[in-house]
Every structure is written in structure tokens, then in C-alpha cells.
N, C-alpha and C positions, 0 to 999 in steps of 0.2 A: 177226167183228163181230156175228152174229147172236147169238152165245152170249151176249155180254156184254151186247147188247141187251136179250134178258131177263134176264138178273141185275138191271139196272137197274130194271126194269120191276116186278120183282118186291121189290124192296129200297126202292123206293117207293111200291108198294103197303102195305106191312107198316109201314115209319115212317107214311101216312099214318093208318093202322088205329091205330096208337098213338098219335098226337096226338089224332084221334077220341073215343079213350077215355080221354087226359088220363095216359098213361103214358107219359113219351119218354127213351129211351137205349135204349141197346142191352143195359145188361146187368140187366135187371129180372128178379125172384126168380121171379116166377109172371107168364106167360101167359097169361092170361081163359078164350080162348073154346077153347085146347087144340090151335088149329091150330099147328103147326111151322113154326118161324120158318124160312126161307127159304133158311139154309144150311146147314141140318140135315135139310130133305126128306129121302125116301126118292129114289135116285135109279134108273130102271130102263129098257127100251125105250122112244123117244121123246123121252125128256128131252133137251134142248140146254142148256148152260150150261158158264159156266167152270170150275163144281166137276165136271163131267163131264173137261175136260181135265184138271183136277189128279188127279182118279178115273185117268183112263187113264196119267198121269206117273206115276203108284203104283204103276199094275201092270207097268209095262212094267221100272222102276225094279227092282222085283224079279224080274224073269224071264216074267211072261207077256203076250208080244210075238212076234213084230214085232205092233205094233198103232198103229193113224191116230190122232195124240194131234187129232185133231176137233173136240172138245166135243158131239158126238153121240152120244150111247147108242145103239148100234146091236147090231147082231147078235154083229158081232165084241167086242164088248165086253162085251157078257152072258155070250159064252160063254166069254171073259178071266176076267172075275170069276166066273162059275160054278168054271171049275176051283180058282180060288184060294180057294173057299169051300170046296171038296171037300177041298182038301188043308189045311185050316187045320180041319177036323173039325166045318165049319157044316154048314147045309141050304145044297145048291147050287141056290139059288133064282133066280140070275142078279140078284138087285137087292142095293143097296147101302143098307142099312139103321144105327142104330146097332151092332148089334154087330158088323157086316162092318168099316164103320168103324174102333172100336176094336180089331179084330184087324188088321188094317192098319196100324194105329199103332205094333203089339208087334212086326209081321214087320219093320216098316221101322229103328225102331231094332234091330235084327238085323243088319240090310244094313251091311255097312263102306262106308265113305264114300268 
């Protein structure tokens, strides 16, 4: 509950930054001030959110588990995604970034269903 609490929290900060500035949808071309919308963060130790447990339903999805689908980035989860950054030929930097992301998306259509 906590997770989704801040999703909330934060998905209502960002619609109000856009009504603010007189832009509202969600899917507008350019961004103003450059911040990254909300579920696109970078995500790494510390973070709680649902996109953390979808993060960890990914990894585990593909083989690196057992791991607590939480919605905590924790230790055991950086060093989930560290490996799979290693073996997907990124920096094992333990955070999940746009291209960790996209390369997640390419292992995962991979995975038979």
C-alpha cells in the first residue's frame, strides 16, 4: 500500500505541475523544465513504488530470483538487476535506467509465454 501510495503521490504532483503550466494530458510532445515524468524515473536503492514491483516481476520473470516482488529496491534487487545488466552487456550499475529498461523489453519478448 505504501508503494502505491507514492505513485499516487507523485502522479499528482506531476498532473498538478501541468495544469500549473497550462499543459494537461499525459501524452504531450516536450516536457518544460526536463524533469522526468514519473514513470519513466530512474529507479535504484531506496525507491518504493509499483514500477519497482513490475521491475522485480521482470526479473524474476526471466530467471533472476528467487527475489521478494516488494516494491522495494533494495539490495537484493540491485544486485538482481546488476547481474542482468552484466549479462545483457550494459554497465552493472545496479539502477534501472532508460536503456536497462529497453533491454528488458527485448529479453522479455525472448521469454516464451
Amino acid at each position: 500500500m505504501q508503494a502505491l501510495s507514492n505513485d499516487i503521490f507523485e502522479l499528482n504532483r506531476f498532473m498538478i505541475a501541468m495544469i500549473q503550466r497550462g499543459g494537461v494530458g499525459l501524452y504531450l510532445e516536450a516536457w518544460k523544465d526536463g524533469e522526468p515524468r514519473p514513470w519513466l524515473r530512474d529507479l535504484s536503492v531506496g525507491s518504493k513504488s509499483t514500477q519497482v514491483a513490475d521491475w522485480q516481476r521482470k526479473l524474476v520473470r526471466i530467471g533472476y530470483g528467487p527475489l521478494e516482488v516488494d516494491a522495494w529496491f533494495g539490495q537484493a534487487t540491485r544486485a538482481a538487476t546488476a547481474a542482468f545488466q552484466d549479462a545483457s552487456g550494459l554497465e552493472p550499475d545496479g539502477i534501472v535506467g532508460e536503456l536497462t529498461r529497453s533491454t528488458m523489453q527485448e529479453a522479455l519478448a525472448a521469454v516464451p509465454v
